[in-house]
C-alpha positions as CSV (number, residue, x, y, z in Angstrom):
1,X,-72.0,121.7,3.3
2,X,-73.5,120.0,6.3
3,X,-74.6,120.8,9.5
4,X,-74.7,117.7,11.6
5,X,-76.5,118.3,14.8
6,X,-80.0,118.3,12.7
7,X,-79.8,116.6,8.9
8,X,-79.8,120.4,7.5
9,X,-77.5,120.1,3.9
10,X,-76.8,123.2,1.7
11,X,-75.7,122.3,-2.2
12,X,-74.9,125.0,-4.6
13,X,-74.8,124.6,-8.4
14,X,-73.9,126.9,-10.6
15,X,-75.6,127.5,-13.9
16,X,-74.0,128.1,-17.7
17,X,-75.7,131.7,-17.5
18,X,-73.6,132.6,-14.3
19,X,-70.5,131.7,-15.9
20,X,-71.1,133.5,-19.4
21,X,-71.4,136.7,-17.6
22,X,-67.5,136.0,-16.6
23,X,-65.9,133.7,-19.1
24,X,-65.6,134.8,-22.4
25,X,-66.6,131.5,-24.5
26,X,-69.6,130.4,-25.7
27,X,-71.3,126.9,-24.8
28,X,-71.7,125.7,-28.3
29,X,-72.6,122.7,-29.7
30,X,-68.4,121.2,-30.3
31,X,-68.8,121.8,-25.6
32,X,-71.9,119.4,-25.9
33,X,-70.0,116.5,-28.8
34,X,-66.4,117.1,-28.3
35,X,-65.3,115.5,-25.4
36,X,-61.9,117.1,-25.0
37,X,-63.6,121.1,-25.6
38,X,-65.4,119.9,-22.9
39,X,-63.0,118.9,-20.6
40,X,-61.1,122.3,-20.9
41,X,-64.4,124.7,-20.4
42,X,-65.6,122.4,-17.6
43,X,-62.1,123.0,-15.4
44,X,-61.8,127.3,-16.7
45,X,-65.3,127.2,-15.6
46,X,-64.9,125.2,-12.1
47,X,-61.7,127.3,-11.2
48,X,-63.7,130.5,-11.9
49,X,-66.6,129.3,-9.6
50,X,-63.7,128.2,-7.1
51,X,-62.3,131.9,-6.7
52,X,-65.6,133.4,-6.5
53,X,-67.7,130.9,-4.7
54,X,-65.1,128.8,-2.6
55,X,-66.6,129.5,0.7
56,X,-70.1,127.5,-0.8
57,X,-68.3,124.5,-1.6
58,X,-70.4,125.2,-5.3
59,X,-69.8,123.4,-8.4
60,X,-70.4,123.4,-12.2
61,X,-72.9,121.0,-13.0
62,X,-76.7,120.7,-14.4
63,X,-79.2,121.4,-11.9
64,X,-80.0,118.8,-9.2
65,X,-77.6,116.4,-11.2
66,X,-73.3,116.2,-10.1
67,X,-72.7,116.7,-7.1
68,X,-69.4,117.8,-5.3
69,X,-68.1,115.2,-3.4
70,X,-68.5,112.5,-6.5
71,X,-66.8,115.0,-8.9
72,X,-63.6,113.7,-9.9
73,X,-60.7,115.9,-10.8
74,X,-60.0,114.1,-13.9
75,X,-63.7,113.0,-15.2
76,X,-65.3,114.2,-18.2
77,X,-68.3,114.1,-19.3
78,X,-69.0,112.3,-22.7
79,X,-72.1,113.2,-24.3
80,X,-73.5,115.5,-21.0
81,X,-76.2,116.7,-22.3
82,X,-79.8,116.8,-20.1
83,X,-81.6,113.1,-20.5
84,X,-84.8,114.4,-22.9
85,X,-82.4,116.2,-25.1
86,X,-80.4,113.3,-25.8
87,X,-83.3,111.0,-26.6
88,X,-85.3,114.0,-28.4
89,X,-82.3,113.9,-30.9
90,X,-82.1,110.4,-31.8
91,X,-85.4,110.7,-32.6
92,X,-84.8,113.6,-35.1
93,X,-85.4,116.7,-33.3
94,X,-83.1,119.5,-34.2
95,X,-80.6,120.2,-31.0
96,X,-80.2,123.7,-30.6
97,X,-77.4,125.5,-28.6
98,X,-77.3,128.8,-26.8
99,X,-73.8,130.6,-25.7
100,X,-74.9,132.2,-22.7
101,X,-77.3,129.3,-21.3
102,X,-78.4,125.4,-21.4
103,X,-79.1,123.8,-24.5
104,X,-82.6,123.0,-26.0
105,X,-84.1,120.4,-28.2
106,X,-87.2,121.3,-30.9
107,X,-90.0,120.6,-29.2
108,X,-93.0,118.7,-30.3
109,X,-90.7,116.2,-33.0
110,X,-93.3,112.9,-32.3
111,X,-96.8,115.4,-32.4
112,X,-98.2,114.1,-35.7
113,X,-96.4,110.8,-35.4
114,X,-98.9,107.4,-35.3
115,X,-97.6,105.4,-32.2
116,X,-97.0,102.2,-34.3
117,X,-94.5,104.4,-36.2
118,X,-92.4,104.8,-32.7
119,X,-89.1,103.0,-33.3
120,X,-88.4,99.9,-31.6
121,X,-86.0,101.0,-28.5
122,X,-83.2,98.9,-28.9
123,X,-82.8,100.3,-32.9
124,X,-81.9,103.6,-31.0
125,X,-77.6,101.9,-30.1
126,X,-77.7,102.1,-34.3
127,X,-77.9,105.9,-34.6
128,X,-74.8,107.9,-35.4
129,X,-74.7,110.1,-31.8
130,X,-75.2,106.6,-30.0
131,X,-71.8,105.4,-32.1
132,X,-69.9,108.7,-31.7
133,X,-70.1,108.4,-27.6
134,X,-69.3,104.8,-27.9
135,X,-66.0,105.3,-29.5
136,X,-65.1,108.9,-27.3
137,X,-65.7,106.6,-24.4
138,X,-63.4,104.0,-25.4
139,X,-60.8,106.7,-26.5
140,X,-60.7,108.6,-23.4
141,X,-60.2,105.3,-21.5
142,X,-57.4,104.3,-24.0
143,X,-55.7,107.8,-23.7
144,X,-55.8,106.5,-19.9
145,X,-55.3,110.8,-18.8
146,X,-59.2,110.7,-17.6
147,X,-62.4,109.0,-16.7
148,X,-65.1,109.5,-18.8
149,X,-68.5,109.8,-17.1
150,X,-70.9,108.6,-20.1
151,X,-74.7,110.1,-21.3
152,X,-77.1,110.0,-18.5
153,X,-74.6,109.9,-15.7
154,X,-73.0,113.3,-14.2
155,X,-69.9,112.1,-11.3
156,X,-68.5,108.8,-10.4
157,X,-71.3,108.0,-8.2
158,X,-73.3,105.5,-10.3
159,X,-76.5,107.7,-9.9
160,X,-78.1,108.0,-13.5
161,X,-80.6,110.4,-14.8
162,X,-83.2,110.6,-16.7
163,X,-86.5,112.8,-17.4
164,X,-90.0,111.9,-16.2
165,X,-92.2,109.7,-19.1
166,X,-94.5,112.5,-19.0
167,X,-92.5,114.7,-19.0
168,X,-90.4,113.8,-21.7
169,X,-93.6,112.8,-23.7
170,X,-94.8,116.1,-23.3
171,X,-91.6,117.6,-24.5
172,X,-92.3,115.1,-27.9
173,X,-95.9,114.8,-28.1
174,X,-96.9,118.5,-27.2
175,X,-100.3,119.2,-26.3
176,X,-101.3,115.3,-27.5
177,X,-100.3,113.3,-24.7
178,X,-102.8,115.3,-22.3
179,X,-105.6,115.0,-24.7
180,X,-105.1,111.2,-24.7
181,X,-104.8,110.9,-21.2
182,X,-108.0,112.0,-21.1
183,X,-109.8,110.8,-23.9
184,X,-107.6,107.9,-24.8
185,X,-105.9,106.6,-21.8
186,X,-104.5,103.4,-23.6
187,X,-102.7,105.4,-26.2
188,X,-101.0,107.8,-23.3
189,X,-99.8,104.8,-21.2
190,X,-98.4,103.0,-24.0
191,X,-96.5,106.3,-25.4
192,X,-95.3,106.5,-21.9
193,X,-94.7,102.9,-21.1
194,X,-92.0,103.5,-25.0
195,X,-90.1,106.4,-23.3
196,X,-89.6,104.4,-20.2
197,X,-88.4,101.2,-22.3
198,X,-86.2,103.7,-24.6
199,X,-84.7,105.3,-21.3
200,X,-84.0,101.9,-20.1
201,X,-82.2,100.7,-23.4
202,X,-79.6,103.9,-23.4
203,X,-79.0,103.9,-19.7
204,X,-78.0,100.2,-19.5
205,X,-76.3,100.8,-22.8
206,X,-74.0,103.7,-21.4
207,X,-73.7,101.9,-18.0
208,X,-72.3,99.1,-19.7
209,X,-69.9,100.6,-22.2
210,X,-68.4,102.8,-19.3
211,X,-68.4,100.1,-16.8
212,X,-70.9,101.7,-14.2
213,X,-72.2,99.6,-11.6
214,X,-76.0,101.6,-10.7
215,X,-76.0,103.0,-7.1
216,X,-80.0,105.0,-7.8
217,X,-81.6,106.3,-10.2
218,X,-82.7,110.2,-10.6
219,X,-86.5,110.8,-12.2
220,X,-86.8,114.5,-13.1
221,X,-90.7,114.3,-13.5
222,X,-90.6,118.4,-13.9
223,X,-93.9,118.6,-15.7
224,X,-95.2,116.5,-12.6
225,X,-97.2,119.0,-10.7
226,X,-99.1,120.1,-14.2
227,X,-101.5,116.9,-13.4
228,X,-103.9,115.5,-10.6
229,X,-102.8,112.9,-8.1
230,X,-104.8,110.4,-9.7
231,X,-103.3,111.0,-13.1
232,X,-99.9,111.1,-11.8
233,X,-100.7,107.4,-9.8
234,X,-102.6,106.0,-13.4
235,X,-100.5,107.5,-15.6
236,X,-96.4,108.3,-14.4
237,X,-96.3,105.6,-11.1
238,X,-96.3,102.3,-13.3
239,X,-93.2,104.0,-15.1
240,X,-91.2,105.2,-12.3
241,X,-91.8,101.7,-10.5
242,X,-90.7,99.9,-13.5
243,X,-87.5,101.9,-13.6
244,X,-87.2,101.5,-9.9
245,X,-87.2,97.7,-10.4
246,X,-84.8,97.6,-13.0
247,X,-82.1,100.1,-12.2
248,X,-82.4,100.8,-8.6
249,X,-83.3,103.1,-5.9
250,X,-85.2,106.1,-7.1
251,X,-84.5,109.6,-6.4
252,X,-87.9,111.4,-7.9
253,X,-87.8,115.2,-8.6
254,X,-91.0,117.1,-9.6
255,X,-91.2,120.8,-10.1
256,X,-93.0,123.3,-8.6
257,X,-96.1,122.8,-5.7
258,X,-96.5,118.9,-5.6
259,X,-98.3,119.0,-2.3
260,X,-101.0,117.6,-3.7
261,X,-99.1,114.7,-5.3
262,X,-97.6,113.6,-2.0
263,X,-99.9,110.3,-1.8
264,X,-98.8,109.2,-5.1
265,X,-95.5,109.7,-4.4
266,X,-96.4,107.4,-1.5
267,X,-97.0,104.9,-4.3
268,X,-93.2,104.2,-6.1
269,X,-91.8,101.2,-5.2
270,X,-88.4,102.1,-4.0
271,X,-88.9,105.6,-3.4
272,X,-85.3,106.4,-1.7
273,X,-86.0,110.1,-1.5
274,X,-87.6,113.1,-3.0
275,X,-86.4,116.7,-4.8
276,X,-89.1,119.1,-4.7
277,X,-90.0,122.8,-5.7
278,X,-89.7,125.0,-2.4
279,X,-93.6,126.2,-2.6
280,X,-93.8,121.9,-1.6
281,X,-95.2,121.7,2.5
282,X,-92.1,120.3,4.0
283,X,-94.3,119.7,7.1
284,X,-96.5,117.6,4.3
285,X,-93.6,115.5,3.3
286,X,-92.9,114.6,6.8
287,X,-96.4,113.5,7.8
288,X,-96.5,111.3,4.6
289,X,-93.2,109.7,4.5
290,X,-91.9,110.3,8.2
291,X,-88.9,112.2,10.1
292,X,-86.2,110.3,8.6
293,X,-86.6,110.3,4.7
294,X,-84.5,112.3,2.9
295,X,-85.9,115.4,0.9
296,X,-84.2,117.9,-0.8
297,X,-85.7,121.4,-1.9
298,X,-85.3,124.3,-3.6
299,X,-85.8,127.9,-2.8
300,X,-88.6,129.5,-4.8
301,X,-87.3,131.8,-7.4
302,X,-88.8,135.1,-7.1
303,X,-87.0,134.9,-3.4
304,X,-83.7,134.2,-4.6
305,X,-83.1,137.1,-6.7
306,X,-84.5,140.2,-4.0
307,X,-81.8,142.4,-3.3
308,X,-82.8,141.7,0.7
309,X,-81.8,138.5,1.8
310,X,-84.4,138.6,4.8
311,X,-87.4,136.4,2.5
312,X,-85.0,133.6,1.4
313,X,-83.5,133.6,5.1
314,X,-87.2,133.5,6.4
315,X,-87.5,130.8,4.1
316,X,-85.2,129.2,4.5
317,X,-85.8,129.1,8.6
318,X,-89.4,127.7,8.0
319,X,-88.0,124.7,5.7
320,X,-86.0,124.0,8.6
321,X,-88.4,124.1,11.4
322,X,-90.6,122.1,9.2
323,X,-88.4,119.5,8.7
324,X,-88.0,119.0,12.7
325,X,-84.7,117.4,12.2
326,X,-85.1,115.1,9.1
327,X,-82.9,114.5,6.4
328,X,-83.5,117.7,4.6
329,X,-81.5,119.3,1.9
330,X,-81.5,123.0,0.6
331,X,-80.7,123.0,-3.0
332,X,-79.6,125.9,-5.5
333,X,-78.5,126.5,-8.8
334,X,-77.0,129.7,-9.1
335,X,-78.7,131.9,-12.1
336,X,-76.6,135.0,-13.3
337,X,-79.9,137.2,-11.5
338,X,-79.8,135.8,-8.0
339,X,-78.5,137.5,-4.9
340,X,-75.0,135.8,-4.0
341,X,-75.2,137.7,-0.5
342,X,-78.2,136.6,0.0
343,X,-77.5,132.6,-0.5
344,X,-74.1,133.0,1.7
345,X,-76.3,134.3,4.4
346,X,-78.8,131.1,4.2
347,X,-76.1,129.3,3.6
348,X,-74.5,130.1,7.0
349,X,-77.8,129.4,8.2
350,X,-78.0,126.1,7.5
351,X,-74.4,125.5,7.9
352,X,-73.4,126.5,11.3
């Protein structure tokens, strides 16, 4: 939804916990690794969204990730399942389910491991998961009914995406990786500098076997705002500009208040626009990258679910005026708490 006369862009998403409150089935782990179970929840739960929400132009998607207009009627989505998950289970962590919500990996599956005992990236195509997607791909296309949109890809847009290396390190190494970014830097860039070579491997990999040329490539750093802006330029910039090179423009998304990363940011080599947390200055952004970059934001949280609308409109209005008439777009994913009145109301906002 898109109001020309001043780059303002609304996109609603709508999370798995919003629909479980409507739809009686439960996201299990056959939704995740059966592509046609998938297929048939994904279209009950977009027709639901469709009757309730149709005025918002919302979809069914991960957060941030599909977006409307590059959602194909008859795609499906083979192996969609969040980037860190997908890695974190080839490495052996247990991948855990929830009915009512997103998925989750065990956390912390690489904390006692010895970094020479990392598996070499490219042995990752051998495991059993990789296989099983490779042939559901190539059965959907022979079955010729529907498109498949492999791992790390979410519409027909070419826009892949993967998790931050320090954020997914994190997510693997626990507590480790920021002890030896402090005490042993070496050790921390080469864990990260493996996660960025394994992300690279599967995403040319699925790219590939679907036959999807790259149009960008989406870095959700989430865990980005956790560290210093000289951290984040010694430790997560070399990654982000080596994906950057080698896949395409890069789309960088980092959690939270990031204000204070804003000059590393300034640092990624094709940097084609930034997703931020909402407590982010816009007016920050547009001193450090100019009037015309593209941004996209999200409402805090603790506005979006207050029964009066009149903080996230307030919000909302200051986002706006902050952005003087860049590129800027609001961004939500709709949680089973928030206040639906309240997001039609910025929504006509930023709309009309």
């Amino acid at each position: 939804m898109e109001r020309q006369d001043d780059g303002l862009q609304f996109e609603l998403s709508v999370s798995k916990g919003w629909i479980a409150r409507r739809l009686d089935f439960a996201f299990d782990r056959e939704y995740y690794f059966n592509p046609a179970r998938r297929d048939a929840v994904d279209r009950a739960c977009q027709t639901r969204i469709d009757a309730e929400l149709g005025d918002l132009d919302a979809c069914f998607t991960e957060s941030n990730l599909g977006r409307r207009q590059f959602i194909d009627e008859n795609q499906v989505l083979v192996g969609g399942i969040q980037p860190n998950m997908i890695l974190g289970t080839l490495l052996g962590a247990a991948f855990i389910p929830a009915d009512t919500m997103d998925a989750d990996i065990e956390n912390n599956v690489l904390a006692e491991a010895p970094l020479e005992s990392l598996p070499e990236p490219r042995t990752l195509l051998d495991h059993p998961i990789v296989r099983q997607f490779d042939d559901q791909i190539a059965a959907v296309r022979d079955e010729g009914r529907l498109r498949p949109i492999p791992p790390f890809f979410w519409d027909t847009s070419g826009r892949a995406a993967i998790h931050g290396t320090m954020t997914t390190a994190l997510k693997f190494f626990g507590e480790r990786l920021f002890l030896d970014m402090a005490m042993n830097p070496e050790e921390a860039g080469a864990a990260l500098d493996w996660v960025a070579e394994c992300f690279l491997v599967l995403v040319r990999h699925y790219a590939e076997t679907a036959d999807f040329d790259f149009t960008e490539i989406h870095v959700g750093e989430c865990s980005g705002c956790m560290i210093g802006e000289e951290q984040f330029a010694r430790f997560v910039v070399p990654g982000l500009n080596r994906l950057a090179g080698e896949l395409g423009p890069l789309r960088l998304h980092s959690c939270g208040k990031s204000d204070h990363l804003l000059g590393a940011f300034k640092q990624v080599s094709r940097l084609s626009s930034l997703d931020l947390g909402g407590e982010t200055s816009i007016a920050g952004v547009r001193r450090t990258f100019g009037d015309d970059f593209p941004v996209s934001v999200a409402p805090p949280v603790e506005i979006l679910a207050q029964p009066n609308p009149a903080p996230l409109l307030d919000w909302a209005k200051a986002a706006a005026d902050a952005s003087a008439g860049g590129p800027l777009t609001i961004v939500c994913h709709l949680e089973a708490e928030y206040n639906v009145d309240a997001i039609r109301a910025m929504a006509r906002f930023l709309t009309k």
